[in-house]
VEXRO-553819 format. One record per atom (N, C-alpha, C, O): residue in three letters; y, x, z. Coordinates in steps of 0.05 Angstrom, whole numbers, plus 5000, padded with zeros to 4 digits. Each point is the difference from the previous one (the first is absolute). Layout:
BEGIN
ALAYXZ ...
***
This chain:
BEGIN
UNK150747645892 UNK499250204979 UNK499150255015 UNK501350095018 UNK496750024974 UNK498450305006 UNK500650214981 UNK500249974975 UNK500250265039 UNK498650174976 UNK498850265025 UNK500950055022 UNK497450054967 UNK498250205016 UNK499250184983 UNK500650034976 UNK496950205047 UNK499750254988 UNK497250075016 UNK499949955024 UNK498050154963 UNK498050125029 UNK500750205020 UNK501850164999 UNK496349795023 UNK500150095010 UNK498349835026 UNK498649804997 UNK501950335029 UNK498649835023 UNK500849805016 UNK502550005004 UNK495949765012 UNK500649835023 UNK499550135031 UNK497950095011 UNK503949904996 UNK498450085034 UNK500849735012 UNK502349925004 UNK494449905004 UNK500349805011 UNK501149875024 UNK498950035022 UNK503549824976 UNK500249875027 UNK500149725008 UNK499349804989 UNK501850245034 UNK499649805019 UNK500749694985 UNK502449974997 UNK496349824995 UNK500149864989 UNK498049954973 UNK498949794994 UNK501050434994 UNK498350044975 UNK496949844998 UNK498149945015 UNK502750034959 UNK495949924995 UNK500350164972 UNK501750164992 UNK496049744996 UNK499350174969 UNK501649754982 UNK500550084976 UNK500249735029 UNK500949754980 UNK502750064997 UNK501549944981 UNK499250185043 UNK503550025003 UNK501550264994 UNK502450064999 UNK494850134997 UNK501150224997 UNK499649974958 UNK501650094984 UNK496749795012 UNK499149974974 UNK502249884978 UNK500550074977 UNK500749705041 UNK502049814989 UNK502850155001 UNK501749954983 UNK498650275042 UNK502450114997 UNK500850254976 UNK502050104989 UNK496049935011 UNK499850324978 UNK498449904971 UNK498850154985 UNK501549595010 UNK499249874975 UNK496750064986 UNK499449954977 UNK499050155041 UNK496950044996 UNK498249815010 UNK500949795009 UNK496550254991 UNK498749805015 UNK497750175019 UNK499150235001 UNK500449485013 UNK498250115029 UNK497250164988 UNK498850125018 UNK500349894962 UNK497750074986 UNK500150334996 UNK498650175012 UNK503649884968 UNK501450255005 UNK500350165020 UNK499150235001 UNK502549635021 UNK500450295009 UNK497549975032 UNK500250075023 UNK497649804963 UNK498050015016 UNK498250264987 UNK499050215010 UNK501249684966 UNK498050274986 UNK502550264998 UNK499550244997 UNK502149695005 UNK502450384993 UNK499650005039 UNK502150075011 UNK496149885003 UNK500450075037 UNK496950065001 UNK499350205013 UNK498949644973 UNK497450095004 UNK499949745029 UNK499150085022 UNK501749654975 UNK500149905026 UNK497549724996 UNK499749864980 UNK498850125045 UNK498249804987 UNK499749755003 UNK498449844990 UNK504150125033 UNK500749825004 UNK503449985007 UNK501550205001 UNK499449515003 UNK503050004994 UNK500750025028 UNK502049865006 UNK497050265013 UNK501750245027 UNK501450195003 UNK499450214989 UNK502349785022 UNK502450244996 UNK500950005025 UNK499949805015 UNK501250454990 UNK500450085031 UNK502950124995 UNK500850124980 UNK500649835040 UNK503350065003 UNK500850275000 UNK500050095023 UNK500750084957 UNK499050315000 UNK498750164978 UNK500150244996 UNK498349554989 UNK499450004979 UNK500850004975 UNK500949794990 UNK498950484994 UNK501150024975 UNK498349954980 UNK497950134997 UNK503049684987 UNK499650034979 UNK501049974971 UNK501949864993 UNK496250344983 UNK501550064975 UNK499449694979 UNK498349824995 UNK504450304996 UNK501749664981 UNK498650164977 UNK499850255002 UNK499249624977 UNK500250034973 UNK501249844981 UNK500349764999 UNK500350434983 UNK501949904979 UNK502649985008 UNK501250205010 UNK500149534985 UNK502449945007 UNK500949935028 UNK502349935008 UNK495150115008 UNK500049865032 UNK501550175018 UNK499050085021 UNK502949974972 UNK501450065021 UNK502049945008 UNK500749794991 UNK501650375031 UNK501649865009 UNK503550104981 UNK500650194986 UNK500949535025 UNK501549854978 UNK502849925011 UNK500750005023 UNK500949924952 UNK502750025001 UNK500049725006 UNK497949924991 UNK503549885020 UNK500449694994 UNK502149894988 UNK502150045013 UNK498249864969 UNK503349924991 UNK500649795012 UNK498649824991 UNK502750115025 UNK501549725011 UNK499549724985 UNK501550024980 UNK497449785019 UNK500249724983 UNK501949845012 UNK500750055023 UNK500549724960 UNK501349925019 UNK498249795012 UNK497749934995 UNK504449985027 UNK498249905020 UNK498150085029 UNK499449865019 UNK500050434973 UNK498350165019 UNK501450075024 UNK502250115002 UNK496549835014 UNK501150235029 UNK498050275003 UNK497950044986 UNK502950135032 UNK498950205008 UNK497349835019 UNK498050144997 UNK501649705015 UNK497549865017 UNK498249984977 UNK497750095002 UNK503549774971 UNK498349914979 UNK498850154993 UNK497649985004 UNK503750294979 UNK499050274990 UNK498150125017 UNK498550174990 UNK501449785037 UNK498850205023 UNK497249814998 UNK497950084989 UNK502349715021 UNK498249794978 UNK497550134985 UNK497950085009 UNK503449934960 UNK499750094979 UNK497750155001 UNK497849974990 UNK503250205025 UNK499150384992 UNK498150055025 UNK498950224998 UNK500349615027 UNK499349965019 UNK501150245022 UNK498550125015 UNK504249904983 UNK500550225017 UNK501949805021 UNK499749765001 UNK502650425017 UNK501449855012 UNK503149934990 UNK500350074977 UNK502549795035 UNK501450064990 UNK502250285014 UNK502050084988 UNK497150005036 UNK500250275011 UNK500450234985 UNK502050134994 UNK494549915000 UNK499450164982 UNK501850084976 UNK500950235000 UNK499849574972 UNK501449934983 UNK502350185011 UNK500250244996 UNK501949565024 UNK501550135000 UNK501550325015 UNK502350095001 UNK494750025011 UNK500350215010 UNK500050164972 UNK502250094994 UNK495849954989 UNK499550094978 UNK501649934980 UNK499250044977 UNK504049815025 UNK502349964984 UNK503050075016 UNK502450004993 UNK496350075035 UNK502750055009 UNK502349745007 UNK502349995009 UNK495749804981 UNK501349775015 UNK501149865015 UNK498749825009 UNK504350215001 UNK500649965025 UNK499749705008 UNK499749945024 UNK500549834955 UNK499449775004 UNK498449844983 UNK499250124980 UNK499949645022 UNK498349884986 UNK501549934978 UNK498649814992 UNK503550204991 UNK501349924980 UNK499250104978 UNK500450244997 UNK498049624979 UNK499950234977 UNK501449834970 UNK501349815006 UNK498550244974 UNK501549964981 UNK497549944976 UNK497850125002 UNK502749704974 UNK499149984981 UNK500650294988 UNK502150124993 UNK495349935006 UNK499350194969 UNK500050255019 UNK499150204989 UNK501649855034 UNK499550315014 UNK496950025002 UNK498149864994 UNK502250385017 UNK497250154992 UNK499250135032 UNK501250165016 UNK496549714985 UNK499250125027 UNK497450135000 UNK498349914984 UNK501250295031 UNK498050165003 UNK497349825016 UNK500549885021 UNK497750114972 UNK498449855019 UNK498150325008 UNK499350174984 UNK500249835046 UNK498450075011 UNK497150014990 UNK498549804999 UNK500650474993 UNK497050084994 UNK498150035014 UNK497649964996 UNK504250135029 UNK498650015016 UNK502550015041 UNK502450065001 UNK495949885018 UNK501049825024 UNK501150385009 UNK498950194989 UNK503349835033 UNK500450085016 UNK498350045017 UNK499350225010 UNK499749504997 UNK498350035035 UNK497050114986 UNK498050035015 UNK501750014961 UNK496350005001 UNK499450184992 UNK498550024980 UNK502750265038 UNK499250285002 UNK498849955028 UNK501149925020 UNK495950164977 UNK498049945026 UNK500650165032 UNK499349935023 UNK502650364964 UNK500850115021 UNK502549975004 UNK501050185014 UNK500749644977 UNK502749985007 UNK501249694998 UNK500049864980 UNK500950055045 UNK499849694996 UNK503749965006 UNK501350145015 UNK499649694971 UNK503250025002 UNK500749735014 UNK499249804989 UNK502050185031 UNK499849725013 UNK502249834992 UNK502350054995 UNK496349715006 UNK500749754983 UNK501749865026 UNK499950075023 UNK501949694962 UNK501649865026 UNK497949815004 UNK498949864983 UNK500550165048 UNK498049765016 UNK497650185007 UNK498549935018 UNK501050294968 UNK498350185016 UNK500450125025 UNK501950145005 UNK496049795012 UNK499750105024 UNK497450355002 UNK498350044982 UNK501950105037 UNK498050205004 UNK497449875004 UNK497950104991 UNK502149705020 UNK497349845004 UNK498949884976 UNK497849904999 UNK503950104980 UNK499049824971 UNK499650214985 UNK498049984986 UNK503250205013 UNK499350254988 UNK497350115009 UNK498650084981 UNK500249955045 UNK498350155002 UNK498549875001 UNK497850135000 UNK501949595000 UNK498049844995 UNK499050014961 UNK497850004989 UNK505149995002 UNK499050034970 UNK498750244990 UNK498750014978 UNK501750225038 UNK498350204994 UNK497550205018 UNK499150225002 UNK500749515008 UNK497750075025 UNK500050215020 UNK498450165009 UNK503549794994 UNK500950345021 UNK500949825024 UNK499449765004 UNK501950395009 UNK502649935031 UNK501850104999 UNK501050164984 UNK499749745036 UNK503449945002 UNK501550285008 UNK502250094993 UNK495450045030 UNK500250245007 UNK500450184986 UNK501850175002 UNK495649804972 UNK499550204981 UNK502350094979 UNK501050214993 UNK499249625004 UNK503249974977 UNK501950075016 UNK500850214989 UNK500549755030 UNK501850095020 UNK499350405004 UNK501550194995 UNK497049815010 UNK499650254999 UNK499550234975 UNK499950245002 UNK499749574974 UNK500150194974 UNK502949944997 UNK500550094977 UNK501549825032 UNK502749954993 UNK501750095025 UNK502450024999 UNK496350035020 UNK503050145021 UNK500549815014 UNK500950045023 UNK498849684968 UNK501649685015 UNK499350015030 UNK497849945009 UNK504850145007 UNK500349955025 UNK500249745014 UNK500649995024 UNK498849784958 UNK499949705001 UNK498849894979 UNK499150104980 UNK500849545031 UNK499249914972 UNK501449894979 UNK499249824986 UNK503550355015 UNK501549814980 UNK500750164977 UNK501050225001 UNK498449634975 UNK500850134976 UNK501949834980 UNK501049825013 UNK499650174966 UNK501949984988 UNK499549984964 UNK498850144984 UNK502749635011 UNK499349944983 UNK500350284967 UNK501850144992 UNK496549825001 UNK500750254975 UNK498450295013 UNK499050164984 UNK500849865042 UNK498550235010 UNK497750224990 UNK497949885005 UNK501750254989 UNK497450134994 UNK498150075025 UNK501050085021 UNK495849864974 UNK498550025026 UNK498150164985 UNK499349944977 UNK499750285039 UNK496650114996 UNK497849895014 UNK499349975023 UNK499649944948 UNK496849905011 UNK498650185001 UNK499550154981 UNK499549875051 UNK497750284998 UNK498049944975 UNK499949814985 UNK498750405016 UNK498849944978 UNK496949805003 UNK498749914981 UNK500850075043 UNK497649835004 UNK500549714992 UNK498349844992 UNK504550115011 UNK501849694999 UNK499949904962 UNK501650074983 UNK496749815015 UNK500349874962 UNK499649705008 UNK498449885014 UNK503350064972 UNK500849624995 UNK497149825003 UNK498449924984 UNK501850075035 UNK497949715001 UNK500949744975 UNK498749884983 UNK503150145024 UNK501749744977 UNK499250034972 UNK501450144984 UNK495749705006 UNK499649964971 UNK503049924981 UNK502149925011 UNK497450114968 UNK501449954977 UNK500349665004 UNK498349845007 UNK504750104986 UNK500449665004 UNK501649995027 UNK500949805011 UNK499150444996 UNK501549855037 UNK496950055013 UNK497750014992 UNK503750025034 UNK498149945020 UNK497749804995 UNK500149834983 UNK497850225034 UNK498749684997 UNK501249775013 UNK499749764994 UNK501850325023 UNK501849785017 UNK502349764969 UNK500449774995 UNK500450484995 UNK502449924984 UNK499249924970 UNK501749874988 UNK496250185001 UNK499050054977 UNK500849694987 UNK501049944978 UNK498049885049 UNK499049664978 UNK503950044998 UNK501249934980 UNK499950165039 UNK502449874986 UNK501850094983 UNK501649864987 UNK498150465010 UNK500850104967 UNK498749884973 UNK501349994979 UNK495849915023 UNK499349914980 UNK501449744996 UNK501149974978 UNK499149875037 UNK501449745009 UNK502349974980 UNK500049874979 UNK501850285031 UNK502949974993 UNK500250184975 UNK502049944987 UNK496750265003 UNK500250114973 UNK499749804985 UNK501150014978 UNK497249745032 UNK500849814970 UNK502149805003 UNK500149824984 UNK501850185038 UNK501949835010 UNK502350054989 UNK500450235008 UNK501549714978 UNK503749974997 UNK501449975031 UNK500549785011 UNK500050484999 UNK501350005032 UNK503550044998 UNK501150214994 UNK499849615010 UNK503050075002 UNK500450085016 UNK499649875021 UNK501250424982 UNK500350115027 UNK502649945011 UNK500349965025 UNK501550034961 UNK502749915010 UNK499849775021 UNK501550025019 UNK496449714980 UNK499149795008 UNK500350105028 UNK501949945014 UNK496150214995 UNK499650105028 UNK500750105012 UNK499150225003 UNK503549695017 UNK501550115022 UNK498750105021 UNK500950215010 UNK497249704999 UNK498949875027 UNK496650154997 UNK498549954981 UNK501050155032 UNK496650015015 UNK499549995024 UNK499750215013 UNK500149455003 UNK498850045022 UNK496950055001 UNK498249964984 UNK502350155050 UNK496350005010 UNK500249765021 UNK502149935009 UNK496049964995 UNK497949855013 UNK497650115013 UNK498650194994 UNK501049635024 UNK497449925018 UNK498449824995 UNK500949924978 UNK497549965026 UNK499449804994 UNK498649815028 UNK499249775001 UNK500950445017 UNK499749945028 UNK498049825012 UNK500149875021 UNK498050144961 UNK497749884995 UNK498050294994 UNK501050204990 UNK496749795018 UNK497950134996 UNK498149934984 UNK498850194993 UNK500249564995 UNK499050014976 UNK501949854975 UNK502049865005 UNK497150194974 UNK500849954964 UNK500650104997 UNK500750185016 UNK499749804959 UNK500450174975 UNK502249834982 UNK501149795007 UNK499450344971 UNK501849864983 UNK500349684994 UNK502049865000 UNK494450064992 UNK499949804988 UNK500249735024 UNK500849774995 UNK498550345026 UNK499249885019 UNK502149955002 UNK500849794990 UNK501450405026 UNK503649945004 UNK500849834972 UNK502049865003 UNK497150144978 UNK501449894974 UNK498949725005 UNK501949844997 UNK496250065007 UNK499049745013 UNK501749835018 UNK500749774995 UNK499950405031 UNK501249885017 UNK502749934998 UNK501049805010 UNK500950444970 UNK502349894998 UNK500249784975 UNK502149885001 UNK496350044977 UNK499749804989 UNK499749785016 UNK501349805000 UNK496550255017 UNK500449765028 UNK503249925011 UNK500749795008 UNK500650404989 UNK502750005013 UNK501749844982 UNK501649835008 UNK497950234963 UNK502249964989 UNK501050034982 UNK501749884987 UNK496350435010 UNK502150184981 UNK497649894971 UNK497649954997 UNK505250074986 UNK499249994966 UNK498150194990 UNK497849984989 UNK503450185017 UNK499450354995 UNK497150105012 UNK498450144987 UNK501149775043 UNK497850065011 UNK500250325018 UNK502250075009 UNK496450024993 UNK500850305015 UNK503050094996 UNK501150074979 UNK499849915047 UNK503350135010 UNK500350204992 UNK502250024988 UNK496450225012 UNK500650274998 UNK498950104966 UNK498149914988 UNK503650265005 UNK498450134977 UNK497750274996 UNK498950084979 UNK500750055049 UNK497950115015 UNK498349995013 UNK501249915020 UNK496650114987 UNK498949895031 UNK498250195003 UNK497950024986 UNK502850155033 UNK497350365007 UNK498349855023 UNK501049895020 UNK496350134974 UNK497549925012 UNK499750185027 UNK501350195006 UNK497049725006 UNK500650195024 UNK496250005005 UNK499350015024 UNK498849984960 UNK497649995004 UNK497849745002 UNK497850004989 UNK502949855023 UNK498849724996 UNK499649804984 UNK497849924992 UNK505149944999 UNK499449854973 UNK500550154975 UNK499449924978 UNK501750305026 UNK500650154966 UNK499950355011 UNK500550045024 UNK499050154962 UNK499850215007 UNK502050165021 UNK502149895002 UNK497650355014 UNK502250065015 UNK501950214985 UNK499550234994 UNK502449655003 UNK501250184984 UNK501049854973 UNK502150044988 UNK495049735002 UNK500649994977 UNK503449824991 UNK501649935016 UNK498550064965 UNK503749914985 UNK498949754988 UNK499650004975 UNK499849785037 UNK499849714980 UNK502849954986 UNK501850065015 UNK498949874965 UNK502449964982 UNK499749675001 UNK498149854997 UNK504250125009 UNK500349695000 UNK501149894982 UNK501950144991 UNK497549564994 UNK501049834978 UNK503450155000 UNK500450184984 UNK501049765030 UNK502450075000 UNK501050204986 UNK501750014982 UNK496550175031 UNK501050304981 UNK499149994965 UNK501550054981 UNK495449875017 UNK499350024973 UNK502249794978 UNK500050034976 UNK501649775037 UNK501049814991 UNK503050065000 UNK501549864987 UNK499350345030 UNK502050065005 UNK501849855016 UNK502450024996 UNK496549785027 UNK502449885005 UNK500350015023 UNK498550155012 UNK503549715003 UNK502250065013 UNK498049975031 UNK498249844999 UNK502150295021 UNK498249975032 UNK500649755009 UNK501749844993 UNK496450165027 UNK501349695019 UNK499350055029 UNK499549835017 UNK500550504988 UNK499150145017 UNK502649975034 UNK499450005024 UNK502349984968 UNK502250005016 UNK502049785002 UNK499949844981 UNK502050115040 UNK501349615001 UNK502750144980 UNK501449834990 UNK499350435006 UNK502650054984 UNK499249964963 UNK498250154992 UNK502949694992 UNK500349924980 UNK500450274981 UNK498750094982 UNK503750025032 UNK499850184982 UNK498750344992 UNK500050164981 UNK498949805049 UNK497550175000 UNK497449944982 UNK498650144986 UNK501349565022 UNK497449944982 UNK500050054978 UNK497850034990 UNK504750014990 UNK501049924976 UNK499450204983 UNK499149994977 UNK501750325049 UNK499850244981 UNK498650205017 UNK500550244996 UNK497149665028 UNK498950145017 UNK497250004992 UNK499249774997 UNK498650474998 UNK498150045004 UNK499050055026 UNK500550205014 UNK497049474997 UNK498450065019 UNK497950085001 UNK498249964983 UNK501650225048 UNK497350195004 UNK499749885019 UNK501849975016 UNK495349904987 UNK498349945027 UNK497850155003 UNK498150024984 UNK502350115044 UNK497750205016 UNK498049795013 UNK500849905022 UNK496750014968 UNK498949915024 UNK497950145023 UNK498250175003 UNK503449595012 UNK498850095030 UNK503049905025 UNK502249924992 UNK497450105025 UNK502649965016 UNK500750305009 UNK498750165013 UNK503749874975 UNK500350295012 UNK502049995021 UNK501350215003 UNK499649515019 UNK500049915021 UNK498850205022 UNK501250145016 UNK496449834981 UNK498450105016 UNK498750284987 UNK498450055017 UNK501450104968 UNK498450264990 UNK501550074974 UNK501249824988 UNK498750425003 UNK499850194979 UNK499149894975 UNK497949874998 UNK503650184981 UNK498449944974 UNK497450264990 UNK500750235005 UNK497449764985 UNK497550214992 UNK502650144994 UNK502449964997 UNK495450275001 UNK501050224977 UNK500249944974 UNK501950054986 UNK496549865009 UNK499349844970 UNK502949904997 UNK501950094988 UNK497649695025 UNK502649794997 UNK502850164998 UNK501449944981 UNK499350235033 UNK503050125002 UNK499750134981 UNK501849964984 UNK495650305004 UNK500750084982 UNK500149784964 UNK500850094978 UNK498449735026 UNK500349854978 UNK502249855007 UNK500049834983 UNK502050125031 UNK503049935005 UNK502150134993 UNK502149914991 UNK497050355014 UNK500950204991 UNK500250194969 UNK501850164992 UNK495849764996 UNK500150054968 UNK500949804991 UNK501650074981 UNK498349645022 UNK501049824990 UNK502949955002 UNK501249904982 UNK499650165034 UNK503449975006 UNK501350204987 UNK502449954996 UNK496650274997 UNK500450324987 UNK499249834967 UNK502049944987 UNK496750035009 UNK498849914966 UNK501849775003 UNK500850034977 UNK500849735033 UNK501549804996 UNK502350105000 UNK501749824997 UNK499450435007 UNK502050105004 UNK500950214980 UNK502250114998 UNK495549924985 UNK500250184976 UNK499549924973 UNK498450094984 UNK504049635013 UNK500249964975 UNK498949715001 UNK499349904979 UNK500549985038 UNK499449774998 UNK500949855024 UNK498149895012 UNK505950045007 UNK501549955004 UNK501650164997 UNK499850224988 UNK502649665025 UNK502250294999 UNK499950235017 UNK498750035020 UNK502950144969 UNK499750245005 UNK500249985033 UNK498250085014 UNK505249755001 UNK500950095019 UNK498849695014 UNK501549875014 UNK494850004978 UNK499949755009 UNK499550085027 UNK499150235006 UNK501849505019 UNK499450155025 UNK497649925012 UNK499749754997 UNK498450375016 UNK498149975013 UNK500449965025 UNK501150165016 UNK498049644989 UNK500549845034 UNK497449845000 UNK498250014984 UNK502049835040 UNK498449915019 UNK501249705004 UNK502349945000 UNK495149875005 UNK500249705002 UNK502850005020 UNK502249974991 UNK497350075032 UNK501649865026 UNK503450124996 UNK502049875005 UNK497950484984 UNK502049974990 UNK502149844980 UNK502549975000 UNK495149954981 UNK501949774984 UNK501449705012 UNK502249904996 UNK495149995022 UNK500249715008 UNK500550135029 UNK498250055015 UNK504349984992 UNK499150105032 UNK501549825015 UNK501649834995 UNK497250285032 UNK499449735015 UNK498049774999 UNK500249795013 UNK498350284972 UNK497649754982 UNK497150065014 UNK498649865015 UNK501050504973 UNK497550144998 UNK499950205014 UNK502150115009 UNK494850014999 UNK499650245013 UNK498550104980 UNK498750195009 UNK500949784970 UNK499350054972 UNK501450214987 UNK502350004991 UNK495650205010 UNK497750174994 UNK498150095029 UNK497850105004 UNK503849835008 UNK498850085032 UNK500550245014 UNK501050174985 UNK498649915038 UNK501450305007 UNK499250225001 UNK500750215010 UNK496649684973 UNK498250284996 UNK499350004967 UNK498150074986 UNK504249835008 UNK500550124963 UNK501050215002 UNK502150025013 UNK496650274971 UNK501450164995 UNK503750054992 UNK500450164982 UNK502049715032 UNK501450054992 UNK501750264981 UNK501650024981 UNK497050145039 UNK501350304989 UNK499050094970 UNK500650204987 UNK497549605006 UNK498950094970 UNK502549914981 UNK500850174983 UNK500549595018 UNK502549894992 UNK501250134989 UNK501049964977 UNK499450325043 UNK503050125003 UNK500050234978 UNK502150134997 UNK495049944983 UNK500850134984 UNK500749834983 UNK501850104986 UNK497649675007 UNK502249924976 UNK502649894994 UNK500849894979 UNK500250155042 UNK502449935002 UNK501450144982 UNK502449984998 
***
């Protein structure tokens, strides 16, 4: 249940016009003509005015609902929600009343609040600046910051990152907005290699049907590295859209409740793109925000099966890991 009041959207990270339309009970037609917009583009930073009843809203609890669901809903996160309720845990109750977010924390263009799994390098990439630059409108005698942090974006620095997520991340918010995700389900996110230099999803989904598998593609990710699928780009595998269980790893009960990520390329021998780490990196951040558990752990192939694998290889970014712990 809704109830609302006018007033404005300031668009973020995630948003389209369908999701902002569906959350504030208007349509995409509307608040194209109340923006003067001429097409359905929207940039992260961007405000715009609700008419009528389109604005932001109370939620009453149904039963059945979780906070992942509601966040769902309203296309926000489940973070958000419960920063904006004071939430100390994901627990909520039939018939309480929650505030939904009108608008994001992070999508004040000069003030960016850091998220868990953000790095200085993902930041300044999302707002086209450096690493330097931001370090120096903030004092940071290093590169380490902290989750909840406040940073100054000089002012030359505005979000590259269209409305929907990144372009890296986009296919897979659309993806899973129409999915039923038990997040409780997901203990587990490993990464992978694929230690191979060419394929792509479908291709790997081929070969392990060759193998065996029912299911077909092992992993429920697979980031392209430029050759058979884009660099950077996020192929979503049967698994995930279907929801089921990996066959990524020899432990059973990893497979059971583990979401797999395969990087290709052998990172044996070299570095994953930029592309690639930064789309490892939004994706493990967006799978971690409301869609497994809160405290799911993020690890690495060889750590699970060890003794087995050199899998992810020794030029996987480990240290990216270590913010989400």
């Amino acid at each position: 249940m809704l109830s609302a009041a006018g007033g404005t959207h300031t668009v973020r990270r995630g948003d389209t016009l369908g999701a902002i339309a569906k959350k504030y009970g208007t349509s995409i037609s509307a608040l194209k003509s109340a923006n003067g917009l001429n097409s359905d583009t929207i940039i992260v930073g961007q405000k715009l005015t609700l008419t009528g009843s389109a604005a932001a809203a109370i939620h009453v609890v149904a039963k059945g609902e979780s906070l992942s669901t509601i966040a769902r809903k309203y296309g926000t996160s489940v973070r958000s929600i419960k920063s904006e309720n004071d939430l100390k845990s994901d627990l909520i109750k039939v018939g309480q009343r929650l505030k939904i977010p009108g608008k994001s924390k992070v999508s004040d263009p000069a003030i960016h609040i850091v998220r868990k799994g953000e790095t200085l390098s993902l930041i300044a990439q999302t707002y086209g600046t450096r690493v330097n630059t931001i370090k120096e409108a903030n004092n940071l005698r290093s590169d380490r910051i902290n989750v909840g942090q406040k940073l100054n974006i000089p002012s030359g620095g505005s979000r590259s990152i269209i409305a929907g997520g990144s372009s890296l991340l986009a296919p897979v918010i659309a993806a899973t907005n129409r999915l039923r995700v038990d997040s409780s389900r997901w203990r587990y996110i490993v990464c992978h290699h694929s230690a191979i230099e060419a394929g792509n999803a479908e291709a790997y989904g081929r070969a392990h049907k060759r193998r065996g598998m029912e299911n077909g593609l092992a992993y429920h990710f697979v980031i392209g590295n430029g050759r058979d699928s884009g660099d950077g780009e996020i192929e979503i595998g049967p698994r995930w859209k279907k929801q089921l269980q990996g066959g990524h790893v020899r432990s059973d009960k990893v497979n059971e409740s583990g979401i797999g990520i395969c990087i290709v390329g052998n990172l044996q021998n070299h570095r994953p793109s930029t592309k690639q780490r930064q789309a490892m990196n939004e994706l493990i951040g967006f799978l971690k925000d409301g869609y497994s558990r809160s405290n799911a752990e993020v690890t690495v192939h060889k750590l699970v099966d060890k003794n087995h694998t050199v899998c992810p290889g020794k030029y996987f970014p480990y240290d990216d890991l270590k913010h989400f712990a």
